[in-house]
N, C-alpha and C positions, 0 to 999 in steps of 0.2 A: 542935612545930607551926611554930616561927619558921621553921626548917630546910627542912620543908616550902614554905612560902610562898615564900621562896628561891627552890629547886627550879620551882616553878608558874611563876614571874614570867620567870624566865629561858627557861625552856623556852618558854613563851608564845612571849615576844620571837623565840626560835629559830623555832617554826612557823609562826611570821607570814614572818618572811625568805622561808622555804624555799617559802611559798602560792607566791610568784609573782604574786597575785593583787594585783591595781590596788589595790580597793577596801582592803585589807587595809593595804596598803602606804601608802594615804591615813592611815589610824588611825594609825601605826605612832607619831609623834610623840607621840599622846594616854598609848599605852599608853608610851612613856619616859617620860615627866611624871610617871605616877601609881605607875610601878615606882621609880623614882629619887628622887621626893620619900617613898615610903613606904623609901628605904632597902634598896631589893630586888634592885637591879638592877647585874649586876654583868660586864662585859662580856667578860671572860676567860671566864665561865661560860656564857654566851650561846654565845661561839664553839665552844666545846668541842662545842656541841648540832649544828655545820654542818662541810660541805667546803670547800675552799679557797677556788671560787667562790663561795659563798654566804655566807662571812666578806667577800668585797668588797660585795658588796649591802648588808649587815649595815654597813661603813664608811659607805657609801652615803647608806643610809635614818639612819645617826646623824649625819650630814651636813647632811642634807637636814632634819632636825628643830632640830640645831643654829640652822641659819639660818633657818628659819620663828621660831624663836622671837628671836632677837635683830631679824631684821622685823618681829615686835609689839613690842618694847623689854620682852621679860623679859629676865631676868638669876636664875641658876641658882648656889648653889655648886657644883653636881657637873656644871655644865654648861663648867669649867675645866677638870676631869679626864678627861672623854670628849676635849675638844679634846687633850689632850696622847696620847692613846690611838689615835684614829684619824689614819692615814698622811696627812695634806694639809696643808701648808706652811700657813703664813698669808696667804702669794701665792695660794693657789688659794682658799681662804677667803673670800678679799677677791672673787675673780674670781666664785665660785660665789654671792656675798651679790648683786653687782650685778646679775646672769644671772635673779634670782631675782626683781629689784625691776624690771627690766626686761622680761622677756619674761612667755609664760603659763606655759610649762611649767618642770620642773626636769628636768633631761635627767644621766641615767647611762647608758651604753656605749648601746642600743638600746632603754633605758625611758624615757618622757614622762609627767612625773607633773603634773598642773592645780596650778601654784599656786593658784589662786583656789579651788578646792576643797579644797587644805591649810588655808588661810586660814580659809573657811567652815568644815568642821569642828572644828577647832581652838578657834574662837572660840563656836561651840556648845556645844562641852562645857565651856567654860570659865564660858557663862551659865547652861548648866543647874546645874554644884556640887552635882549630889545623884549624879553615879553614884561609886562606889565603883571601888576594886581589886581588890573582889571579882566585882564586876557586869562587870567589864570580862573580868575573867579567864572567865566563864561562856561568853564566846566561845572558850574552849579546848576546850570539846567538839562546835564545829562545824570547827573548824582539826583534832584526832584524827579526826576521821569521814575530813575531807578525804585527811588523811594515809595515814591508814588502806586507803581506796578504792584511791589512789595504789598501795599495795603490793600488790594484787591483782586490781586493773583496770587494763587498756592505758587510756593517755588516751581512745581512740576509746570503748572500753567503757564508760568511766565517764561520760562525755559521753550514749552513749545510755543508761544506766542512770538518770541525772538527769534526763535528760527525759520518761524512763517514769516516774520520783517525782513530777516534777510536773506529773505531766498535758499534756505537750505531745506533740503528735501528731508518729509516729513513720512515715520512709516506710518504702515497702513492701522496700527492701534491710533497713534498719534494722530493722522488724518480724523478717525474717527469722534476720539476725543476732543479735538478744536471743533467739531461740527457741530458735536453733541451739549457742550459745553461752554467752552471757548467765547463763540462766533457770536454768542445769545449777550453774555457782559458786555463785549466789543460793541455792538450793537447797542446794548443800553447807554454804552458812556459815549455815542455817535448824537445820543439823542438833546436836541438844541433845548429841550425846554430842561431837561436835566441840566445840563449844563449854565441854564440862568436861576435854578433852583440851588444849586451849588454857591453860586457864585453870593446870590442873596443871604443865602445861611453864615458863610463864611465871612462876609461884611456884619454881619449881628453879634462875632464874638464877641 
């Protein structure tokens, strides 16, 4: 079971990187905090789950959590060991702590991430003290969904497929397109024998 939780925490951290997503990427600190202090989080294992590019974001986002927290005045044992792990001098440490205490955003290659909203987060989940590792990780079945989509929706598709989930109104190209297109996938991955053909594949790896 320990093995497992392993397994969960790391891969987490891995589809969190890979979202791309803002909001996601805002958390990303919380869920280091609560992987690293439970012992789980293990950063070679992390990378193993990404691509080349997606291992710099991964430096990135351990970066950028690094120094939100020494800008509250924590101090981490295991927040030594990422520092020696992730590629940034203590020249750029020092440059990216100021940038951070100075400006609003925190800026990698073409992302702008709200300090103040790392900050507010952060400081949230630190006053609330009742969510769990486990509660956190329950967000791993909205990051698989996402993933999931990703591998057999175009971006476009999957954009007007969530908008027909949640009731947002679809124009008339858009209408057309989930008809023509859309409705016919949906319908295949509706289908029970696919779905035990799946499952039989995936137990054979």
């Amino acid at each position: 079971m320990e093995t497992e939780k392993i397994v969960d925490a790391n891969a987490t951290l891995a589809e969190v990187v890979k979202s791309k997503n803002l909001r996601l990427w805002e958390g990303f600190p919380v869920l280091l905090l609560n992987s690293a202090e439970n012992g789980l989080f293990n950063y070679n294992k992390v990378k193993k789950h990404l691509i080349s590019a997606e291992q710099k974001n991964l430096d990135y986002l351990l970066l950028m959590s690094l120094i939100l927290y020494e800008n509250l005045g924590l101090e981490f044992l295991w927040m030594k060991e990422i520092r020696k792990q992730i590629p940034f001098s203590n020249e750029a440490f020092s440059k990216k702590l100021k940038e951070f205490k100075k400006e609003l955003e925190f800026r990698f290659g073409t992302t702008l991430i709200s300090t103040t909203r790392l900050i507010n987060i952060f400081r949230n989940y630190l006053q609330s003290k009742e969510k769990t590792f486990e509660e956190i990780l329950s967000q791993k079945e909205e990051l698989s969904l996402e993933y999931a989509l990703s591998q057999i929706f175009s971006p476009r598709q999957k954009e007007i497929l969530l908008k027909k989930l949640n009731g947002e109104i679809l124009s008339k190209t858009e209408k057309e397109y989930f008809s023509r297109t859309i409705r016919k996938k949906v319908a295949a991955l509706a289908n029970e024998k696919l779905h035990q053909l799946a499952k039989n594949l995936n137990n054979k790896r």
